[in-house]
C-alpha positions in Angstrom: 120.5 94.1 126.2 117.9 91.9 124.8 114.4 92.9 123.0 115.7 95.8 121.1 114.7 95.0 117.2 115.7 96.5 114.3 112.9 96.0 111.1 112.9 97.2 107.4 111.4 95.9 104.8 112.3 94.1 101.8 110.9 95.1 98.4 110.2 93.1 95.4 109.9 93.5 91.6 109.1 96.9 90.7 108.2 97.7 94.3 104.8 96.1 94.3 105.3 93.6 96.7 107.5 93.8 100.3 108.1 91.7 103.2 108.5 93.0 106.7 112.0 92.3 108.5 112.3 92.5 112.1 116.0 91.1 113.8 116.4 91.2 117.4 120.1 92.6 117.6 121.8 90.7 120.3 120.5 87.1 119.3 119.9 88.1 115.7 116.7 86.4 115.3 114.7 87.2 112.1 110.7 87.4 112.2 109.2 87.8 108.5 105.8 89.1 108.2 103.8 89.1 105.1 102.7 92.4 103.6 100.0 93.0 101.3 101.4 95.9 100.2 104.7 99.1 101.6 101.7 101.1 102.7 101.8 102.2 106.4 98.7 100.1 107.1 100.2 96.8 106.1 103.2 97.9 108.1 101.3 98.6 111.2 99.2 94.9 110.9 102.0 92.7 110.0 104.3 93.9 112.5 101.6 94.5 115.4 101.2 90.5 115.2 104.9 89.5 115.0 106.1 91.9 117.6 102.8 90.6 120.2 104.2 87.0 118.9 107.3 87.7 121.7 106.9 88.0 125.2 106.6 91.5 126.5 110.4 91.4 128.2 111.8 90.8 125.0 109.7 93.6 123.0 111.5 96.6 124.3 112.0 98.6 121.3 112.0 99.0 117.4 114.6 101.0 115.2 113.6 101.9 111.9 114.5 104.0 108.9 112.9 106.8 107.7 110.7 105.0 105.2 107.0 106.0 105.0 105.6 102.8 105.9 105.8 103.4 109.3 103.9 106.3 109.1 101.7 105.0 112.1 104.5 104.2 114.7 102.5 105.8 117.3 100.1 103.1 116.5 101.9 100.5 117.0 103.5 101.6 120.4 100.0 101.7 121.5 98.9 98.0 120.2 102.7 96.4 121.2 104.3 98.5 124.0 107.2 99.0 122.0 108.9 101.7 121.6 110.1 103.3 118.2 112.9 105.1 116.9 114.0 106.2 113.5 117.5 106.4 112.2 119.1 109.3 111.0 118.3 110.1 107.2 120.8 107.8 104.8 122.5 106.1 107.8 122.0 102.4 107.1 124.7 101.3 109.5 122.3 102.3 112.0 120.5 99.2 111.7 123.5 97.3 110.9 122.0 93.8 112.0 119.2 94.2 109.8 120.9 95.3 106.8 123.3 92.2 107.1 120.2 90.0 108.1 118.6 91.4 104.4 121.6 90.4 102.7 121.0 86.5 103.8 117.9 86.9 103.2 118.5 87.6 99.7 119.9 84.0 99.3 116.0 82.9 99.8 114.2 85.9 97.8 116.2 87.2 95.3 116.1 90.8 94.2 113.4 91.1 91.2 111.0 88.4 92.8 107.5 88.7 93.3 107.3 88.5 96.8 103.7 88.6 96.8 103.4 84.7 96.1 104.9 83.8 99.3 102.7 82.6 102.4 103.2 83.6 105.7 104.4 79.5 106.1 106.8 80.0 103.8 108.2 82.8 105.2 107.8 82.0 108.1 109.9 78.4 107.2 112.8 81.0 105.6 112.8 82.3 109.0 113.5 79.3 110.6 116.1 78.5 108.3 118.0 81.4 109.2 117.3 81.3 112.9 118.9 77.9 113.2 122.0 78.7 111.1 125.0 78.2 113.4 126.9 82.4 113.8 130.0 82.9 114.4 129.1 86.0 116.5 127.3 83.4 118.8 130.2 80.9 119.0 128.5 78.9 116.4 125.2 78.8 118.3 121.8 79.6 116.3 119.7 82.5 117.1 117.2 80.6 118.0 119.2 78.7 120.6 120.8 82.1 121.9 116.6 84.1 122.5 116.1 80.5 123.9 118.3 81.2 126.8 117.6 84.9 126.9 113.6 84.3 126.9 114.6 81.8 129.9 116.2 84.1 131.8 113.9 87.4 130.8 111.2 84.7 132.9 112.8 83.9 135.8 111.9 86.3 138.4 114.9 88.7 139.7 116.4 88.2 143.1 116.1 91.1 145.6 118.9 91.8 147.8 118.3 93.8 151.0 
Protein backbone atom coordinates (compact mmCIF):
# COMPACT_ATOMS: atom_id res chain seq x y z
CA UNK A 1 0.00 0.00 0.00
CA UNK A 2 1.33 3.36 -0.78
CA UNK A 3 2.33 6.29 1.83
CA UNK A 4 3.92 4.14 4.40
CA UNK A 5 7.64 5.58 4.93
CA UNK A 6 10.34 4.28 6.55
CA UNK A 7 13.07 7.30 7.94
CA UNK A 8 16.50 7.13 9.90
CA UNK A 9 19.03 9.17 9.78
CA UNK A 10 22.44 9.27 8.57
CA UNK A 11 25.31 10.43 10.78
CA UNK A 12 28.49 12.06 9.93
CA UNK A 13 32.06 12.44 11.24
CA UNK A 14 32.17 11.96 14.76
CA UNK A 15 28.37 12.21 14.97
CA UNK A 16 28.14 15.91 14.84
CA UNK A 17 26.40 16.22 11.86
CA UNK A 18 23.14 13.94 10.41
CA UNK A 19 20.88 13.93 7.61
CA UNK A 20 17.25 12.81 7.85
CA UNK A 21 16.17 9.80 5.47
CA UNK A 22 12.71 9.16 4.74
CA UNK A 23 11.89 6.21 1.77
CA UNK A 24 8.44 5.54 0.86
CA UNK A 25 8.58 1.54 0.70
CA UNK A 26 6.55 0.56 -2.20
CA UNK A 27 8.01 3.26 -4.72
CA UNK A 28 11.18 3.63 -2.82
CA UNK A 29 11.37 7.29 -3.08
CA UNK A 30 14.01 9.02 -0.91
CA UNK A 31 13.34 12.57 0.73
CA UNK A 32 16.55 14.08 2.47
CA UNK A 33 16.09 16.68 4.99
CA UNK A 34 18.76 18.78 6.38
CA UNK A 35 19.47 18.66 10.12
CA UNK A 36 21.22 21.02 12.16
CA UNK A 37 21.92 18.70 14.48
CA UNK A 38 20.51 14.29 15.89
CA UNK A 39 18.63 16.21 18.60
CA UNK A 40 14.83 15.40 18.70
CA UNK A 41 14.09 19.06 17.72
CA UNK A 42 15.85 19.04 14.49
CA UNK A 43 14.15 15.73 13.85
CA UNK A 44 10.79 16.93 14.45
CA UNK A 45 11.35 20.35 11.99
CA UNK A 46 13.07 18.62 9.19
CA UNK A 47 10.80 15.93 8.85
CA UNK A 48 7.43 17.95 9.71
CA UNK A 49 8.38 19.88 6.28
CA UNK A 50 9.27 16.86 4.13
CA UNK A 51 6.51 14.65 5.18
CA UNK A 52 3.69 17.99 4.65
CA UNK A 53 5.83 18.26 1.21
CA UNK A 54 3.51 14.92 0.11
CA UNK A 55 -0.02 14.94 -0.35
CA UNK A 56 -2.01 13.75 2.68
CA UNK A 57 -3.01 10.21 0.76
CA UNK A 58 0.38 9.37 0.42
CA UNK A 59 1.54 10.32 4.21
CA UNK A 60 -0.06 7.44 5.92
CA UNK A 61 2.63 6.40 8.26
CA UNK A 62 6.32 6.48 9.55
CA UNK A 63 8.49 3.46 10.89
CA UNK A 64 11.38 4.33 12.77
CA UNK A 65 14.00 2.89 15.10
CA UNK A 66 14.46 3.35 18.47
CA UNK A 67 16.89 6.26 18.25
CA UNK A 68 16.35 9.22 20.49
CA UNK A 69 15.79 11.74 17.92
CA UNK A 70 12.46 11.05 17.64
CA UNK A 71 11.75 11.69 20.99
CA UNK A 72 8.75 13.99 19.90
CA UNK A 73 6.80 11.50 17.56
CA UNK A 74 3.73 12.60 19.14
CA UNK A 75 4.60 15.88 17.76
CA UNK A 76 4.88 15.20 14.70
CA UNK A 77 1.61 13.01 14.31
CA UNK A 78 -0.05 16.15 15.42
CA UNK A 79 1.76 18.65 12.77
CA UNK A 80 1.62 15.78 9.76
CA UNK A 81 -1.19 13.28 10.40
CA UNK A 82 1.11 10.58 10.20
CA UNK A 83 1.26 7.99 12.15
CA UNK A 84 4.48 6.53 13.92
CA UNK A 85 5.81 3.31 14.81
CA UNK A 86 9.07 2.08 16.15
CA UNK A 87 10.91 -1.12 15.38
CA UNK A 88 11.71 -3.61 17.67
CA UNK A 89 15.19 -2.92 19.57
CA UNK A 90 18.28 -4.15 17.09
CA UNK A 91 16.00 -5.20 14.23
CA UNK A 92 17.22 -3.29 11.25
CA UNK A 93 15.51 -5.50 8.75
CA UNK A 94 12.52 -3.90 9.95
CA UNK A 95 13.12 -0.91 7.86
CA UNK A 96 14.78 -2.88 5.24
CA UNK A 97 14.05 -0.22 2.34
CA UNK A 98 15.68 2.34 4.26
CA UNK A 99 18.68 0.54 5.28
CA UNK A 100 19.37 -0.45 1.60
CA UNK A 101 18.28 3.15 0.51
CA UNK A 102 21.41 4.37 3.19
CA UNK A 103 23.68 2.17 1.59
CA UNK A 104 23.24 4.10 -1.96
CA UNK A 105 23.25 6.88 -0.27
CA UNK A 106 26.60 6.25 0.92
CA UNK A 107 27.85 6.43 -2.75
CA UNK A 108 27.01 10.41 -2.49
CA UNK A 109 28.08 11.09 1.34
CA UNK A 110 30.64 8.88 2.34
CA UNK A 111 30.95 7.62 5.93
CA UNK A 112 33.40 10.24 7.91
CA UNK A 113 31.97 13.31 5.94
CA UNK A 114 30.90 16.39 7.42
CA UNK A 115 27.50 16.41 6.49
CA UNK A 116 26.95 19.73 7.92
CA UNK A 117 28.31 21.54 4.64
CA UNK A 118 25.57 20.30 2.58
CA UNK A 119 22.44 22.60 1.55
CA UNK A 120 19.14 21.48 1.50
CA UNK A 121 19.69 21.93 -2.73
CA UNK A 122 22.22 19.70 -2.61
CA UNK A 123 20.49 17.24 -0.88
CA UNK A 124 17.79 17.70 -2.17
CA UNK A 125 19.68 17.23 -5.92
CA UNK A 126 21.19 13.69 -4.31
CA UNK A 127 17.62 12.90 -3.90
CA UNK A 128 16.72 13.30 -7.27
CA UNK A 129 19.54 11.46 -8.39
CA UNK A 130 18.43 8.44 -6.68
CA UNK A 131 14.78 8.87 -7.35
CA UNK A 132 15.28 8.76 -11.08
CA UNK A 133 17.68 5.73 -11.05
CA UNK A 134 16.02 3.01 -13.11
CA UNK A 135 15.12 -0.38 -10.08
CA UNK A 136 14.93 -3.51 -10.93
CA UNK A 137 12.28 -4.05 -8.32
CA UNK A 138 10.16 -1.49 -10.48
CA UNK A 139 10.86 -3.25 -13.82
CA UNK A 140 13.53 -0.71 -14.49
CA UNK A 141 11.16 2.26 -13.79
CA UNK A 142 12.42 5.19 -11.35
CA UNK A 143 10.86 5.87 -8.10
CA UNK A 144 9.92 8.84 -9.12
CA UNK A 145 8.08 7.59 -12.19
CA UNK A 146 6.42 4.72 -9.97
CA UNK A 147 4.84 7.76 -6.76
CA UNK A 148 3.99 9.52 -10.16
CA UNK A 149 1.45 7.00 -10.97
CA UNK A 150 0.53 6.14 -7.41
CA UNK A 151 0.08 10.08 -6.54
CA UNK A 152 -2.32 9.95 -9.77
CA UNK A 153 -4.24 7.40 -8.72
CA UNK A 154 -4.31 8.31 -4.70
CA UNK A 155 -6.21 11.67 -6.60
CA UNK A 156 -8.63 10.32 -8.62
CA UNK A 157 -11.75 10.05 -6.70
CA UNK A 158 -13.01 6.21 -5.93
CA UNK A 159 -15.93 4.87 -7.73
CA UNK A 160 -18.93 3.81 -5.58
CA UNK A 161 -20.79 0.78 -6.48
CA UNK A 162 -24.41 0.27 -5.15
Amino acid sequence: MPGHWEGDFIKGAANRSAVGVLVERTSRLVLLAKMEDASAASALVGFTAKLNSIAAPLRQSLTYDQGKEMARHQELCAATGVRVYFCDPHSPWQRGTCENTNGLLRQYLPKGTDLSVFTQDELDAIADSLNNRPRATHAFHSPLEVFARMLETASRPQATFH
